[in-house]
C-alpha positions as CSV (number, residue, x, y, z in Angstrom):
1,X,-14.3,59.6,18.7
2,X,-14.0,61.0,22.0
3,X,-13.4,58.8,25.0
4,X,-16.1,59.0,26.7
5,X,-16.8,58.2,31.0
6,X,-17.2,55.4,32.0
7,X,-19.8,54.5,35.0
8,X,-22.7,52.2,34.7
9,X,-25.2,54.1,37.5
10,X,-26.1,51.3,39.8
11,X,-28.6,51.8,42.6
12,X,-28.0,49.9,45.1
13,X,-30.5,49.5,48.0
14,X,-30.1,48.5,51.4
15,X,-30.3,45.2,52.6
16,X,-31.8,44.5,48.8
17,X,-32.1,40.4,48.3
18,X,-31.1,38.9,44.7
19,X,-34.5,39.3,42.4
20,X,-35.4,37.6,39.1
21,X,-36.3,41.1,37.1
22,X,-33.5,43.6,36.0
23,X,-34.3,46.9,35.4
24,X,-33.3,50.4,34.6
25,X,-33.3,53.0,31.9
26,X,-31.5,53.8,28.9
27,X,-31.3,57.4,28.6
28,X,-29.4,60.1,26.7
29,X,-26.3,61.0,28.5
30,X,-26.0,64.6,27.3
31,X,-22.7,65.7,29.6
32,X,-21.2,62.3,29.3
33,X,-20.6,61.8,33.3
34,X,-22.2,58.5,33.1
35,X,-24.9,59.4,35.9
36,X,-29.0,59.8,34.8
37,X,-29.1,63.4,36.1
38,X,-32.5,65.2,36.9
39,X,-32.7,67.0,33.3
40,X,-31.6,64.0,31.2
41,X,-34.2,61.7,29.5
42,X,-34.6,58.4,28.8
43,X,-34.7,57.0,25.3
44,X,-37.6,55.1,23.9
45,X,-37.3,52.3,21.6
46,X,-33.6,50.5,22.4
47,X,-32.6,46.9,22.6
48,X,-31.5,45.5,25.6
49,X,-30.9,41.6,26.4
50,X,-30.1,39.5,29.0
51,X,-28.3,36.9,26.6
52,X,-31.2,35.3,25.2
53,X,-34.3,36.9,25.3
54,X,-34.5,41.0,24.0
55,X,-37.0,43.9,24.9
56,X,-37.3,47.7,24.2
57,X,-37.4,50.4,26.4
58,X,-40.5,52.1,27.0
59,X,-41.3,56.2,26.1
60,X,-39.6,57.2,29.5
61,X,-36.8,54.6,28.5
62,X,-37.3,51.5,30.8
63,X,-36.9,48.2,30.3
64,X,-37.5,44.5,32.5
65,X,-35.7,41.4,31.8
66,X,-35.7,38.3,33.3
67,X,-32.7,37.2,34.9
68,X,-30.6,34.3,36.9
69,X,-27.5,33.7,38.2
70,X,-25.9,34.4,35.6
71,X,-26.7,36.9,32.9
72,X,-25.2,40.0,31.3
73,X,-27.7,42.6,31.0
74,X,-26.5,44.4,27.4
75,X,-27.9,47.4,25.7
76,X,-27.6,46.9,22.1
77,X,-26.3,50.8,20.6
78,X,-28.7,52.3,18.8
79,X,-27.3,54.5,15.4
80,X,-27.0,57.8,16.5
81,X,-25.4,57.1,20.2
82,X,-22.2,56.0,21.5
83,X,-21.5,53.6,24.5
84,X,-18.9,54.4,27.1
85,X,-15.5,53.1,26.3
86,X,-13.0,52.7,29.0
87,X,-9.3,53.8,29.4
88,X,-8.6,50.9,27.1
89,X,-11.2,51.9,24.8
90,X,-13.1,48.6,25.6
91,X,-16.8,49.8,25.0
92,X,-19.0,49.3,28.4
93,X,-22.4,48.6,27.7
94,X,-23.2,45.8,30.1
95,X,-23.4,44.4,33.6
96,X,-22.6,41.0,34.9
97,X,-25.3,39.6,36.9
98,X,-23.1,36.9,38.7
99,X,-24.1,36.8,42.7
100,X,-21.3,33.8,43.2
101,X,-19.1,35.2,40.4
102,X,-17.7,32.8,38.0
103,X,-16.4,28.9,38.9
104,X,-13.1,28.6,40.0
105,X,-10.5,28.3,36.8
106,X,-7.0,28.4,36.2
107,X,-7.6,31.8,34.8
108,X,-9.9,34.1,36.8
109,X,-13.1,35.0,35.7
110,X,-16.2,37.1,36.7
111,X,-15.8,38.2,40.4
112,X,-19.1,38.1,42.8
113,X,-21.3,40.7,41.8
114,X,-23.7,40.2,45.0
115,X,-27.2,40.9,44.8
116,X,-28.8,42.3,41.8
117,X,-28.9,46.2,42.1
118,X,-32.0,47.9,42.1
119,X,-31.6,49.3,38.3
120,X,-29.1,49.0,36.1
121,X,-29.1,51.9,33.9
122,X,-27.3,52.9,30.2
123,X,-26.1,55.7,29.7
124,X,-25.4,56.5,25.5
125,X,-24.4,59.9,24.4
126,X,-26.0,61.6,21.3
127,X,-23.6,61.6,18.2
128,X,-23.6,62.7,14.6
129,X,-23.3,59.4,12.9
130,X,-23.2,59.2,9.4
131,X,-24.4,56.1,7.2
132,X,-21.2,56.4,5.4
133,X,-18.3,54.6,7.6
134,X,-15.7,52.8,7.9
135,X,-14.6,49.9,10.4
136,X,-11.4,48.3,11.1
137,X,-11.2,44.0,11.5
138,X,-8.0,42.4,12.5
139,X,-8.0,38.3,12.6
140,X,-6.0,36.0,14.7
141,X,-3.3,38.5,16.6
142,X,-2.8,35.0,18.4
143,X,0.6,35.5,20.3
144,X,1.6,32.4,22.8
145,X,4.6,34.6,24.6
146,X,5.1,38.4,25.2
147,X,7.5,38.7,22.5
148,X,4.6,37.9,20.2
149,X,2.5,40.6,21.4
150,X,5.6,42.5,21.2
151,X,5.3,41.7,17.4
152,X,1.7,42.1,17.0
153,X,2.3,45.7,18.4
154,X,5.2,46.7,15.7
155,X,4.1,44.5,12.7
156,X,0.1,45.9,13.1
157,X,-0.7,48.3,15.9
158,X,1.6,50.1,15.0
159,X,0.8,50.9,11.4
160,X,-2.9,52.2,12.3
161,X,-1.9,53.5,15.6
162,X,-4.2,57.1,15.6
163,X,-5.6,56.7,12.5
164,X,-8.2,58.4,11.3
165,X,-11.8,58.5,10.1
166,X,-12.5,54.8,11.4
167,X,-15.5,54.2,13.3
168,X,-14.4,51.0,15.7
169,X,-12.3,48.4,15.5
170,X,-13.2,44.9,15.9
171,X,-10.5,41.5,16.6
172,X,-12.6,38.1,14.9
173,X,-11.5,35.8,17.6
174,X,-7.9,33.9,19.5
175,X,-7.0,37.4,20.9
176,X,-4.4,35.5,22.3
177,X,-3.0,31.8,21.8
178,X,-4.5,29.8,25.0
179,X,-2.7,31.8,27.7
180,X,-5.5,34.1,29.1
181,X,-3.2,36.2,31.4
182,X,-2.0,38.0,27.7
183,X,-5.6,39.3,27.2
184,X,-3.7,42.6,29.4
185,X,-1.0,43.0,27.2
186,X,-3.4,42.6,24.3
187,X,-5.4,45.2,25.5
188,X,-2.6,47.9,25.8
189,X,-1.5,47.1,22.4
190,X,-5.2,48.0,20.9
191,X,-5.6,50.6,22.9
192,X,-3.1,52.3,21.0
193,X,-5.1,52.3,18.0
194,X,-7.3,54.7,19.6
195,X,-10.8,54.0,18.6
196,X,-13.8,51.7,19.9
197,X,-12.5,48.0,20.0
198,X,-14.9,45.2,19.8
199,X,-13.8,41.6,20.2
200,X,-15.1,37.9,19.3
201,X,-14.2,34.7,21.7
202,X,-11.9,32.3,19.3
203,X,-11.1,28.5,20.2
204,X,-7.8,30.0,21.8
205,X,-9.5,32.5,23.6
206,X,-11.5,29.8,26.0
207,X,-11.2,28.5,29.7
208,X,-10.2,25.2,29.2
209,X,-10.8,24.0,32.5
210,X,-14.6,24.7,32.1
211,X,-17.5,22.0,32.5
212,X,-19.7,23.6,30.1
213,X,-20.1,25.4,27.2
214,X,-21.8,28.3,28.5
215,X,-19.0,28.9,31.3
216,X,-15.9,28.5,28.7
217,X,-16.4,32.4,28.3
218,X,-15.9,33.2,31.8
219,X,-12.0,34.9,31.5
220,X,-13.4,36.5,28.2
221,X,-16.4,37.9,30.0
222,X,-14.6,39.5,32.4
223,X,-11.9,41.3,30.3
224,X,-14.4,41.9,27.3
225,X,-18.1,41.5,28.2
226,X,-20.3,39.4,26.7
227,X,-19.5,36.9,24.3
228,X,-23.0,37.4,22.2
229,X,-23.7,40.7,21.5
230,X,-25.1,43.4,19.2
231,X,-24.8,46.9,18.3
232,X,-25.7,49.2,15.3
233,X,-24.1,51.9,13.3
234,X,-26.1,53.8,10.9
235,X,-27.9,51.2,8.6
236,X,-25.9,48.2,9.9
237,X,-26.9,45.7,12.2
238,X,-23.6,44.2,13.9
239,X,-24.2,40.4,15.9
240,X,-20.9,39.0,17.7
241,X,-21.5,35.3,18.7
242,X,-18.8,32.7,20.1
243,X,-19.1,30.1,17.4
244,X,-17.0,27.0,19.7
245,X,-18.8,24.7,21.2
246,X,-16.8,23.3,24.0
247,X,-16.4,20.9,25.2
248,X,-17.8,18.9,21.9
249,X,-21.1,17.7,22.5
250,X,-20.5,14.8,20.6
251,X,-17.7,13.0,22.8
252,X,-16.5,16.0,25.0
253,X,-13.5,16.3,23.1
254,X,-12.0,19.2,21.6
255,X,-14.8,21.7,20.5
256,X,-16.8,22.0,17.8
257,X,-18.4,24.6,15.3
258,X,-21.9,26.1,15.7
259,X,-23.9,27.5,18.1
260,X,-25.8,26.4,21.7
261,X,-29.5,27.1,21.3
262,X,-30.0,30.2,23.4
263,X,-26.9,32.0,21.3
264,X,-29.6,31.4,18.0
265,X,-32.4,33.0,20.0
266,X,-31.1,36.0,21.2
267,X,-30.2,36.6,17.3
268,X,-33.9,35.9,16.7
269,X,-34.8,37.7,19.3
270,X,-32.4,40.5,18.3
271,X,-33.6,40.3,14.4
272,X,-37.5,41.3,15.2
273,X,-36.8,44.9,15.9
274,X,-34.5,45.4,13.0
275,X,-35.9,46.7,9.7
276,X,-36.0,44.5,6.8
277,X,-33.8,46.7,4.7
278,X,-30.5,47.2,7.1
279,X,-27.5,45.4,6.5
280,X,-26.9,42.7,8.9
281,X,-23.2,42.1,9.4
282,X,-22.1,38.9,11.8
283,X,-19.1,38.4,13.4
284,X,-18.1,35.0,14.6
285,X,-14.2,32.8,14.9
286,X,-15.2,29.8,13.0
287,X,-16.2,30.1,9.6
288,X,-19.3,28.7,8.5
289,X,-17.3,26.2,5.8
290,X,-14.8,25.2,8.1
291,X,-13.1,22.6,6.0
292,X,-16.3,20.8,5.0
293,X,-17.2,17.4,6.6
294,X,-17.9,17.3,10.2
295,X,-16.1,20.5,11.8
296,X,-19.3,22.8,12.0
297,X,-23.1,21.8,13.5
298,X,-25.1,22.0,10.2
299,X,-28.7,22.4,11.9
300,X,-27.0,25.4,13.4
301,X,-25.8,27.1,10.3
302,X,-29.3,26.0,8.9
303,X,-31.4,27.8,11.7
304,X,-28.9,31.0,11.4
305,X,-29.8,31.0,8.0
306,X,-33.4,30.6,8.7
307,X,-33.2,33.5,11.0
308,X,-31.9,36.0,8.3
309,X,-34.3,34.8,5.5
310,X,-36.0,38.0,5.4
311,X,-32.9,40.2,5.1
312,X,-31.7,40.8,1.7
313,X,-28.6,42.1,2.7
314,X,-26.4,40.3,4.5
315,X,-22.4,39.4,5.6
316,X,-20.7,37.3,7.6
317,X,-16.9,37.6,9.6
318,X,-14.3,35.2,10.5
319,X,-11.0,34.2,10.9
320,X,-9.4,31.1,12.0
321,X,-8.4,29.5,9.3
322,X,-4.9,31.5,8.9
323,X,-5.5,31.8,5.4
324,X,-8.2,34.5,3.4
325,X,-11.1,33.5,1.1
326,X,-14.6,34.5,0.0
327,X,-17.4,31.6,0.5
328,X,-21.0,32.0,-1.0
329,X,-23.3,29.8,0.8
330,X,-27.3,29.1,-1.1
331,X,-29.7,26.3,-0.6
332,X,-27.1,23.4,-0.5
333,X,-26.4,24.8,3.0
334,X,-29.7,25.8,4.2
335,X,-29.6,29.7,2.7
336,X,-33.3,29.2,0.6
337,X,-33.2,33.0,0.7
338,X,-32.9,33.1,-3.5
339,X,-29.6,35.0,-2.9
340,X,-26.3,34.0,-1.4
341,X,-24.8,34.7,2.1
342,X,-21.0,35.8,1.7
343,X,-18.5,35.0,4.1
344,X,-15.3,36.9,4.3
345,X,-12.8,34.4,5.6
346,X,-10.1,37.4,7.1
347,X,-6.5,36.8,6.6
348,X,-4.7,37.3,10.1
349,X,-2.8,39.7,11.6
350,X,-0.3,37.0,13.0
351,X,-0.3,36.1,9.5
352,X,1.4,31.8,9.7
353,X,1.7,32.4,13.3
354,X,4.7,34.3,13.4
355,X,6.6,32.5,11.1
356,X,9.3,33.0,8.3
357,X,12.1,35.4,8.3
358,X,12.3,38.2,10.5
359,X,11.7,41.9,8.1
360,X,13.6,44.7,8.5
361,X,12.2,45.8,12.0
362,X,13.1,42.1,13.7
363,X,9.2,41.1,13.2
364,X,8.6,37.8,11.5
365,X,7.3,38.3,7.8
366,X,4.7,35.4,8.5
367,X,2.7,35.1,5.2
368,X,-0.4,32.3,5.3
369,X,0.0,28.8,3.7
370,X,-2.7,30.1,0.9
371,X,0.6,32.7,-0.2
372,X,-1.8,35.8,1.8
373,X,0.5,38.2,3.4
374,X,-0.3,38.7,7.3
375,X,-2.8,42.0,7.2
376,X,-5.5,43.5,8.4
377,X,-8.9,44.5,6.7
378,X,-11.5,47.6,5.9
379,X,-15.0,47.5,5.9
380,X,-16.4,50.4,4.3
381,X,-20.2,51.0,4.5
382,X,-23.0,53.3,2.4
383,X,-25.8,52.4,3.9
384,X,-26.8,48.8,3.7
385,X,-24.5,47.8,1.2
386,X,-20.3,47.2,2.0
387,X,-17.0,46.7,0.4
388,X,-14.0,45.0,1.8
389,X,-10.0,46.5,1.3
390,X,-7.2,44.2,2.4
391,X,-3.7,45.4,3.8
392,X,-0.7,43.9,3.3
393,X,1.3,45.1,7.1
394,X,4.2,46.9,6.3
395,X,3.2,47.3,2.3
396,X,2.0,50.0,0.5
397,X,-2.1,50.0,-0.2
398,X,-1.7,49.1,-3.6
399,X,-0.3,45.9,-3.2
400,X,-3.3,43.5,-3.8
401,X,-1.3,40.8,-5.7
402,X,1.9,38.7,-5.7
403,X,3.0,37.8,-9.0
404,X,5.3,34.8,-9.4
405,X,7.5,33.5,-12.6
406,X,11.0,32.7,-13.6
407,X,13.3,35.8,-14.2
408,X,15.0,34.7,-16.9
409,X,14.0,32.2,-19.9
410,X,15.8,30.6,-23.1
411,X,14.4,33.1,-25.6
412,X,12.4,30.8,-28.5
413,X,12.2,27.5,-25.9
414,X,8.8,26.5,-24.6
415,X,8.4,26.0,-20.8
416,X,6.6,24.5,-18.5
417,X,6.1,27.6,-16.1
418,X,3.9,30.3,-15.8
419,X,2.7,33.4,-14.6
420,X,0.9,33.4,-11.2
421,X,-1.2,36.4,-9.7
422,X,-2.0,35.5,-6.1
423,X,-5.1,38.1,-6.0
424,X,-5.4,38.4,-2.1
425,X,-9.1,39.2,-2.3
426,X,-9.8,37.5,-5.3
427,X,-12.8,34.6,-5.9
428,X,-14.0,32.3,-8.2
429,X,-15.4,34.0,-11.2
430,X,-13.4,37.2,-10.7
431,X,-12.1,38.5,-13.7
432,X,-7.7,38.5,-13.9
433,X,-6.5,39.7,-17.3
434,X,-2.6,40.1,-18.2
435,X,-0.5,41.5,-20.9
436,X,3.3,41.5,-21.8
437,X,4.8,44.5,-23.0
438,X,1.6,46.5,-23.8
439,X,0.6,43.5,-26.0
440,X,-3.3,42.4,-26.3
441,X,-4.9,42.1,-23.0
442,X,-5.6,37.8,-22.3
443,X,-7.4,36.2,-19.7
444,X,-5.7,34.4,-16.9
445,X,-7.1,31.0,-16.1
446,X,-8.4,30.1,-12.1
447,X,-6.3,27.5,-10.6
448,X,-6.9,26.1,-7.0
449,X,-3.3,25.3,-6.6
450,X,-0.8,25.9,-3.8
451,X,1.3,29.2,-4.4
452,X,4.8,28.8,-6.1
453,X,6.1,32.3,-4.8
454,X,5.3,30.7,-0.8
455,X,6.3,27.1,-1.5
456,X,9.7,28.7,-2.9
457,X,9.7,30.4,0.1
458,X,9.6,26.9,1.6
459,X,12.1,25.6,-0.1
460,X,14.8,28.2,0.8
461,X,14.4,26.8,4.6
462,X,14.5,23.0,3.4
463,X,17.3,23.3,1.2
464,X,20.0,25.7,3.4
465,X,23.3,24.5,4.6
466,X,22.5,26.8,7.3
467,X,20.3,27.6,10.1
468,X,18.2,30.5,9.2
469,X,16.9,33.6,11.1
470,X,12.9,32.6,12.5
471,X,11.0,29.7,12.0
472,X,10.1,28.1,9.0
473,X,6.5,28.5,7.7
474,X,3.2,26.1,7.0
475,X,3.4,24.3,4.1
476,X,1.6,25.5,1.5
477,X,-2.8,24.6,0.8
478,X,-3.7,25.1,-2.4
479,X,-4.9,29.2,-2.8
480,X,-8.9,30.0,-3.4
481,X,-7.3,33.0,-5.1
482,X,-4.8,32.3,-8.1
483,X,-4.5,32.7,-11.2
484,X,-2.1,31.3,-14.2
485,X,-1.3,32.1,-17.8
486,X,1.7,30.9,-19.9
487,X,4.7,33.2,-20.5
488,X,5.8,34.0,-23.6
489,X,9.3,33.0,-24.7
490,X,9.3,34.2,-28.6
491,X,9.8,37.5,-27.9
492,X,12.6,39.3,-28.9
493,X,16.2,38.6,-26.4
494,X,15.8,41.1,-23.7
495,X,13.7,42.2,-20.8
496,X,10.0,42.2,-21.0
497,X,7.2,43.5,-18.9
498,X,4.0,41.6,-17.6
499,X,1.1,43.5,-16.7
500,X,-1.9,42.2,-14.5
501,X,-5.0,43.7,-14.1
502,X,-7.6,42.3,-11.4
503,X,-11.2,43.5,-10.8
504,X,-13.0,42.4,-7.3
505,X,-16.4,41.5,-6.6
506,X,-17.0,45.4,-5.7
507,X,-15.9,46.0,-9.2
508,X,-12.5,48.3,-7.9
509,X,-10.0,47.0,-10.2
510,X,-5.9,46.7,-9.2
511,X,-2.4,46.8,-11.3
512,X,0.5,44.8,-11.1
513,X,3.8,44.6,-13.0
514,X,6.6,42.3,-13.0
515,X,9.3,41.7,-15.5
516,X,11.3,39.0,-17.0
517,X,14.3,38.1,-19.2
518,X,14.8,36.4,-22.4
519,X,18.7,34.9,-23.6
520,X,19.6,33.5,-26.4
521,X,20.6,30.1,-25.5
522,X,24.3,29.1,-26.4
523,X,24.7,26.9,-29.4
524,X,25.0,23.3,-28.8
525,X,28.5,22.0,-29.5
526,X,30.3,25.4,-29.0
């Protein structure tokens, strides 16, 4: 997609006093110069919202909203238009309404704006848009330091920098680890991607320093935009939302999963002027099962599902966790729709944080307690339905699965081991067949178990005589996706192959081969 200019048209008038009603017009930008001209029209029938509460423009394109001292007036892109993007490719589709700007932090936020301007208007330029897309979802590029953006760029950026035939892009939260001066450096490495970037608020992504909840976004906001947000491609309904609560209500420690009351509004708000049959895709940091127990607000995953009882199709995004799973959530956690809500859990594209050895190019390998190589994912759309594609960084597309056994047996013994197929995407249920040398195809059995290939990996840092390149890895959670069989030892001495065939939820179905050995063990007594 073209870049397109950037300039929100703000009228400014003379000696104008703050007021408690934004308005302006949306209106089709047909030469892209960011300025309403006299021949261009407004359109009829777009979202915009000051954060919470959500209208539509009129026939002529004009809309009211309510505001403070401190809102972000958003239009929410209608299918069929493009936003502005920025030199960064940042889309601008908002103005800050902040008259003081934001509290004083350690790192800056929102400057004054001043008074409210006498309209704020949108422009969106017409586009072909097909409902057959694809997006792009990194999670996690977390870096602390410079050199860790410095990897981010070469293990990830780098590998889809240009590509093609991909709608946006879109980063599921801790853009950066804490330090909010390396949202810059951030920036220019997505920028290179070269399409649309969208961004969620993660826990690492917050001011610190901030009194509220509602102000923690403050840095974010002013590199980013909102934190709550909306747009639509085709027959998809995106929602961002900052899932941390922070500081924790509960003892105003550390934060908390969920969401503050007006965040759930503006997605009810949002929801009433979407049809019943679109796919409504959220993105969030925090998944909604983080680790059971008491680490997510369960009247506010409860109301969210209320919200989206009437839409068949839905999906949520996260990331956090440094690790990649599927979760179905139905009545036992407030879904009473009839079907389940499914949560892709993305693996990250710092991977164990920038752990383990360093590859070939001087970038840390980094693979996720759970045995998931660091990656990236691919959300392909057809309307209102989806698929999801993992990438292995630096691997070739087919590589959906790490196999694991010994290499070499006593031909005729029995063992103890196994064969493992980590199946990156993989679930509960999914079906994982193997065969050895082009012998009947078996099942393989689900295990929730921690993955032998990463805990050997483990091991080779615990056990050397000698300092090794990097930093040793996460110890190893047991994987939602593995699977085991036993291996066969009475086969003739030799080499034998093992064959693994694993079909995902969408029904695509992936290879993999490995080999072993079998000796003839030496004779007792000789």
């Amino acid at each position: 997609m073209r870049t397109l200019l950037f300039s929100l048209f703000l009228v400014l008038a003379a000696g104008l006093s703050a007021q408690s009603i934004a308005r302006g017009t949306v209106y089709a930008d047909a030469n892209g110069n960011g300025k309403m001209d006299r021949q261009e029209s407004g359109i009829p029938g777009v979202s915009v919202t000051n954060g919470e509460a959500v209208v539509q423009t009129d026939a002529a394109g004009r809309y009211t909203l309510p505001v403070g001292s401190d809102n972000t007036i958003a239009v929410i892109k209608p299918a069929g238009y493009a936003v502005p993007v920025d030199g960064n490719n940042l889309p601008r589709y908002y103005y800050h309404h902040k008259p003081e700007g934001s509290p004083a932090t350690q790192f800056p936020g929102v400057a004054a704006t001043g008074a409210l301007p006498a309209t704020i208007n949108f422009p969106l330029v017409p586009v072909e848009e097909s409902e057959r897309f694809t997006a792009l979802v990194f999670g996690d590029p977390q870096p602390y330091t410079e050199e860790e953006v410095d990897y981010f760029a070469r293990g990830i950026v780098s590998e889809v920098a240009g590509i093609e035939n991909v709608r946006f892009g879109l980063s599921l939260g801790d853009l950066v680890g804490d330090d909010l001066d390396l949202f810059r450096p951030y920036t220019a490495a997505i920028r290179r991607v070269g399409i649309p970037w969208y961004n969620v608020m993660g826990n690492h992504d917050m001011n610190f320093d901030a009194p509220t909840d509602a102000l923690a976004d403050e840095t974010f906001e002013a590199h980013f935009g909102p934190a709550n947000y909306a747009f639509n491609y085709g027959k998809v309904h995106f929602i961002v939302l900052d899932d941390i609560l922070y500081p924790d209500p509960r003892d105003s420690s550390g934060y908390w999963g969920g969401f503050r009351e007006d965040q759930l509004n503006f997605v009810e708000n949002d929801l009433k002027f979407v049809p019943e049959d679109h796919l409504i895709v959220l993105a969030f940091h925090i998944p909604l099962n983080e680790g059971g127990g008491e680490t997510y607000r369960d009247g506010d995953r409860e109301r969210l599902f209320d919200i989206l009882e009437r839409f068949p199709n839905t999906l949520s995004l996260s990331a956090h966790t440094h690790i990649q799973r599927q979760d179905y959530f139905g009545p036992e956690a407030g879904n009473e729709r009839g079907t389940p809500h499914h949560e892709y859990n993305v693996g990250t594209t710092s991977g164990d944080w920038y752990s383990g050895k360093p590859d070939a190019n001087g970038v840390p390998v980094s693979t996720m307690r759970d045995g998931t190589p660091k990656g990236y994912a691919f959300l392909h759309f057809d309307g209102n339905r989806y698929s999801t594609e993992y990438r292995a960084a630096g691997r070739p597309a087919d590589y959906q699965m790490e196999i694991f056994h010994p290499r070499v047996l006593a031909q005729g013994q029995g063992t103890r081991a196994g064969i493992y197929a980590n199946f990156f995407v993989g679930r509960h249920g999914d079906e994982v067949i193997y065969r050895v040398d082009d012998g009947e195809w078996k099942p393989m059995s689900y295990v929730e178990e921690q993955d032998p290939a990463y805990e050997s990996s483990i091991y080779e840092w615990d056990t050397a005589d000698e300092l090794l390149p990097g930093r040793r890895g996460s110890n190893a959670i047991p994987s939602t996706h593995l699977w085991r069989a036993n291996i066969p030892t009475r086969l003739d001495p030799g080499t034998h192959t093992i064959e693994i065939r694993a079909t995902d939820q969408f029904g695509r179905t992936y290879t993999g081969t490995s080999s072993y050995r079998l000796e003839t063990p030496p004779i007792k007594g000789r």
